[in-house]
N, C-alpha and C positions, 0 to 999 in steps of 0.2 A: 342467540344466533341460530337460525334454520338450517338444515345442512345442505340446502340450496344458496344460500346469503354468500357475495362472492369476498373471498376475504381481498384486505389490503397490503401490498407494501409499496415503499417508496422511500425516495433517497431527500435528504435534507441541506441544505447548504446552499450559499450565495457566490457565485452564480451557479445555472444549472444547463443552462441553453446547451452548451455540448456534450453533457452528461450521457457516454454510450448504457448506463447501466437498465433503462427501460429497456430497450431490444432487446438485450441479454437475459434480462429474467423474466419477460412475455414470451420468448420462445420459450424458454425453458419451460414456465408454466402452463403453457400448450402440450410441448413435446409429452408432459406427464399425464396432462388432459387434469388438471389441477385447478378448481373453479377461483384463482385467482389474478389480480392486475396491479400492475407495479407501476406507480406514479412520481412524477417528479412534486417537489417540494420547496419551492423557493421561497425564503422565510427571511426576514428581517431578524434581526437579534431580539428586540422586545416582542416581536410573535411564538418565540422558541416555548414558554413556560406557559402560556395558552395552548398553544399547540400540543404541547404532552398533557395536558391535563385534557383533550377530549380526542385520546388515543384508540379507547374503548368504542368509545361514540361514533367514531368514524371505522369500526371493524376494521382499523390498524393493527395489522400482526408482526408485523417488522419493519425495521428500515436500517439505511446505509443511511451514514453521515461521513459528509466532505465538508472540504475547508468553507464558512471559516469556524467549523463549528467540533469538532472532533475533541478537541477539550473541554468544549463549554454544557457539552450535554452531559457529563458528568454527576453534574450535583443534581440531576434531573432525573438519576437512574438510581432505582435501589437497589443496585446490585454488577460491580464487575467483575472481569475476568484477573485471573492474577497478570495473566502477560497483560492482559489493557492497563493494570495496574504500574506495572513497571514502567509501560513505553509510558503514558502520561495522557493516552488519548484512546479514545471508541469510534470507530469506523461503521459496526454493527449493533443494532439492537433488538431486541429480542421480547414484545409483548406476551406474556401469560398470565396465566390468573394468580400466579404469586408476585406480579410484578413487572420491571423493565430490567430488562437484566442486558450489560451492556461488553461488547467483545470487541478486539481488534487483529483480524483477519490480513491485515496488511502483510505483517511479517513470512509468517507462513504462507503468504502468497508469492511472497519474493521466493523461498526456497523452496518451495515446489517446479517452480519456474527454472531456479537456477540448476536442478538435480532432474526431471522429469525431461525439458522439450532442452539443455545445453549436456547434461550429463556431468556438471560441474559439482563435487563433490566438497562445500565449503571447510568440512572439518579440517584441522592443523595445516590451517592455508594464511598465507600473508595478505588480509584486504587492505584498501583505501578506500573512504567512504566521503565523496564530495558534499558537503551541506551536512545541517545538524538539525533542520527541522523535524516535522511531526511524521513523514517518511523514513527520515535515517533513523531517530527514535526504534521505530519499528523493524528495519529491519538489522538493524543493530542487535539491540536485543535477541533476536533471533540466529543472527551471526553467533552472537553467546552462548546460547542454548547448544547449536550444533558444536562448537568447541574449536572455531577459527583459531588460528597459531596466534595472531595478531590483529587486529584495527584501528589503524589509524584517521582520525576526523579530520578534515580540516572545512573551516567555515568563515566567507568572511566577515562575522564576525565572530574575533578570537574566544570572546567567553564565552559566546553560545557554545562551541565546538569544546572547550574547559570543563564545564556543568557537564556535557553529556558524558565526557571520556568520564567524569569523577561520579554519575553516577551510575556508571556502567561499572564501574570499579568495587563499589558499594555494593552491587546485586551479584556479580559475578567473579569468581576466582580463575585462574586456572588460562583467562585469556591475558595476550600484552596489551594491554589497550594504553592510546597516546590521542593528543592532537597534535595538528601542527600550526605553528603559526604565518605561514607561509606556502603557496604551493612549491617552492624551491625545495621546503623542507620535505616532501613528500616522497619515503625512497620509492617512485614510479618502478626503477630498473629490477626491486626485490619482490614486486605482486606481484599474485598472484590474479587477485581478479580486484579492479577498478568500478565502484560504481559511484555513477552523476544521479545523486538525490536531493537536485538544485532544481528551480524552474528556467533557470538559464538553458535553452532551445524549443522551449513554446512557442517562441518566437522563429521566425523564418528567420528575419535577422540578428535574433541571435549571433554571438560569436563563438566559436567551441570554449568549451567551459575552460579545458586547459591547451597548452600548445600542441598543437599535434604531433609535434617533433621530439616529444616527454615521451609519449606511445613505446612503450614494450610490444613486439611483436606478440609475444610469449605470457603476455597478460591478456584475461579476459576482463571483456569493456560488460557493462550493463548500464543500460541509461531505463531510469525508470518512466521519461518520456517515450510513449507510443505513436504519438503523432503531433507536428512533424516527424520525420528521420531527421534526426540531430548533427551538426554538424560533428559531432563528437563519435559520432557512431560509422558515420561514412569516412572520418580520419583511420577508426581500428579498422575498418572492413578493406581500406585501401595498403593497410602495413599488414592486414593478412590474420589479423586479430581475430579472434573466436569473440562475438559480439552479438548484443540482443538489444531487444526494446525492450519497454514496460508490459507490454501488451499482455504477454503470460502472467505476472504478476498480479493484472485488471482482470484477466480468467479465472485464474486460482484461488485471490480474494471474495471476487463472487460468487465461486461455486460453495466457499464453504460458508460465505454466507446463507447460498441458500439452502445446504444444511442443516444449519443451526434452525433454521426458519422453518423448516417442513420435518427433517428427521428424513426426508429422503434424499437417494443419490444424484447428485449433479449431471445434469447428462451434456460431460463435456464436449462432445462436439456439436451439438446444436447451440450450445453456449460461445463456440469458438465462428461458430461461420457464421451466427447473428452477429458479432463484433464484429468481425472481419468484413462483411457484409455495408457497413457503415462507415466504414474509414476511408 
């Protein structure tokens, strides 16, 4: 490669059409004057294993992967990270000459979010975590890491929500981790902070994930959905709730993506008002 040759990244996953992460990491690689371009990636599941074997060939230096593909590029990577280990999925990946080395950014992007732009300090705190997919995974785990008091899952389905509390239970000590099997079961009135890591309000008609009339004033909401505004989020904003989107989450995961990718610093606010800019 020439040190004129513009290098590549791009994000993977079906679908991609509302994918804000090109804006986001073309400014950024502007703002830096960085001779690189960040592409979308839309790939059928039998093009995945083609696709990574002419990574090089195409001056692919990195990529993000989304659904539906976050677990399945796994056995594709010779190499990940312990947390991408633990959550069960790769978000980031990382081309060099020793390989693909593969990271999940997800988590650490929820508490950057939750500690940076709310001031919300998750340690020896009471959560509730809606949904058990490859989102709650991640920022579960990281709920652990900081050393939350409690989290409780719940999902509907019950053994999805089972698997994860048992294998949160397995890596970590020292937290109460449960599920429930019901939103009834869910002591709403003792959190401390509520998050909906469900796709339940991608939708306009959506219904709010849970009743609005559960709402703790005194609990903080985060809905990992950035757009729409959820009905779930205009419930806490109306009781008075300290309340957030995803939106910082999709910040803070890309920037340390594009860390990992360059070794340089994120330059958070050109990163924040290309997003912002698109919504």
């Amino acid at each position: 490669m020439t040190l004129s040759e513009k290098k590549i990244y791009g994000i993977i996953g079906s679908p991609l059409k509302h994918s804000l992460s090109p804006g986001m990491h073309n400014a950024a690689f502007a703002a830096l004057k960085i001779n690189a371009e960040y592409r979308k990636f839309e790939l059928k599941e039998g093009e995945l294993a083609p696709f990574f074997g002419s990574l090089k060939e195409k001056n692919i230096c990195g990529l993000n992967v989304t659904v539906p593909y976050k677990e399945k590029v796994i056995s594709l990577l010779d190499k990940i990270s312990d947390e991408a280990k633990i959550i069960g999925a790769v978000n980031t990946i990382k081309v060099s000459g020793s390989g693909l080395e593969g990271f999940n950014t997800d988590g650490e992007g929820f508490i950057k979010s939750l500690k940076d732009d709310l001031g919300f300090d998750p340690r020896a705190k009471a959560v509730i975590i809606l949904g058990a997919g490859g989102a709650s995974r991640a920022i579960s785990v990281y709920l652990c890491k900081e050393k939350s008091a409690s989290i409780v899952i719940y999902d509907i389905d019950r053994d999805k929500a089972a698997r994860l509390a048992n294998h949160l239970k397995e890596n970590f000590k020292g937290v109460n981790l449960s599920h429930a099997g019901s939103v009834a079961e869910l002591p709403l009135d003792k959190a401390d902070l509520l998050v909906n890591a469900t796709p339940i309000g991608l939708k306009e008609s959506d219904p709010c994930v849970i009743d609005p009339g559960l709402l703790n004033r005194n609990t903080m909401v985060y809905d990992i959905i950035y757009n729409p505004k959820t009905k779930l989020l205009k419930a806490a904003e109306e009781k008075a709730s300290k309340a957030a989107s995803g939106l910082g989450m999709f910040l803070y995961q890309g920037m340390a993506a594009f860390e990992i990718w360059t070794g340089e610093p994120a330059p958070k606010e050109v990163m924040q008002k290309a997003l912002e800019g698109h919504i």
